[in-house]
C-alpha positions in Angstrom: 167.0 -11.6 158.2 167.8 -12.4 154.6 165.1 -13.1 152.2 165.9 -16.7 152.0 165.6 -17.3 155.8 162.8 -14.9 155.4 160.6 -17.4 153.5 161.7 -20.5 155.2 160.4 -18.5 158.1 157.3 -18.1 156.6 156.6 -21.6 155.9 157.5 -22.6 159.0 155.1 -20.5 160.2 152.2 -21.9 157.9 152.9 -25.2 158.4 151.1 -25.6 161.5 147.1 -25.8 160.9 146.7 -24.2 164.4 148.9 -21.2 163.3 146.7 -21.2 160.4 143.9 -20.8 162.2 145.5 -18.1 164.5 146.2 -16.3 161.3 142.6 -16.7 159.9 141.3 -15.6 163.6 143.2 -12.6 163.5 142.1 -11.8 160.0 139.0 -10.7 161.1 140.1 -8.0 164.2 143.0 -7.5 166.3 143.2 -9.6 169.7 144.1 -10.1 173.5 146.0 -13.1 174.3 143.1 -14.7 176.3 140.9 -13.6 173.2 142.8 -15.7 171.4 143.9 -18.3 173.7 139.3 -18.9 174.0 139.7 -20.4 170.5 142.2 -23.5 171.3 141.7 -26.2 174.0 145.7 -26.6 174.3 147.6 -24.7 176.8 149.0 -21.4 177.3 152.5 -22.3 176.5 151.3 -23.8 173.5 149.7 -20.7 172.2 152.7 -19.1 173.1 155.0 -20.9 171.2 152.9 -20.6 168.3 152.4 -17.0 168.6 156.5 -16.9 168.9 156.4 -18.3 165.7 154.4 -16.1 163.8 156.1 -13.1 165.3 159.5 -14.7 164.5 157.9 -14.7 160.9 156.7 -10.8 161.2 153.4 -12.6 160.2 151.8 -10.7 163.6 152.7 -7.6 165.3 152.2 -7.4 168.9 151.3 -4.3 170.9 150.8 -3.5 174.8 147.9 -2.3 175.7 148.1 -1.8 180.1 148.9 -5.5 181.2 147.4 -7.0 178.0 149.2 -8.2 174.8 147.5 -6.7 171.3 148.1 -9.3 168.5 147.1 -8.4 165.1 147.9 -9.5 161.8 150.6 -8.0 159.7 148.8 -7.3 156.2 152.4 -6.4 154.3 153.9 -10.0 155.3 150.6 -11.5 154.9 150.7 -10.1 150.8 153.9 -11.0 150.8 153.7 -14.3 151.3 150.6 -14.3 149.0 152.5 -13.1 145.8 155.8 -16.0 146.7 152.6 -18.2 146.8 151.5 -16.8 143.7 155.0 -17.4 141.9 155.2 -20.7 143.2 152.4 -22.0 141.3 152.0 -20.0 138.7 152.2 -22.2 135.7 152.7 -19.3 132.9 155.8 -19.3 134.4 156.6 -22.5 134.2 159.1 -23.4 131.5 157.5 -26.1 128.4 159.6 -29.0 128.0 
């Protein structure tokens, strides 16, 4: 994926306040599907699709552990993301007019 469609993924990705809140949940310790799922009231597809997103965006990797699905977050995508966020309003870059 080029950087471009990189960061559009990304935003994508954060748009969402429930994928926020995925992310946020996942800040604090790696989890199970269900363990995740027992934080939402909408369905499994929904937190599916969601999850889908954010591994689309390489903002969370996934891992099997026997029939269960590890999610945690990806700290490198997370930073990176931080520092475009970073450029983006960083007004010492901004040019005076």
């Amino acid at each position: 994926m080029n950087e471009s469609n990189q960061q559009a993924s990304l935003f994508t990705a954060i748009a969402d306040v429930q994928r926020r809140k995925i992310l946020a949940i996942l800040k604090e310790q790696e989890l199970s599907v269900a363990d995740i799922k027992s934080h939402f009231d909408f369905s499994g597809a929904t937190l599916s699709h969601h999850l889908s997103i954010l591994k689309k965006a390489e903002l969370v990797r996934v891992r099997r552990q026997g029939q269960q699905r590890i999610y945690t977050l990806n700290l490198s995508v997370a930073e990176e993301l931080l520092l475009i966020m970073k450029q983006l309003f960083n007004r010492e870059n901004d040019e005076i007019e």
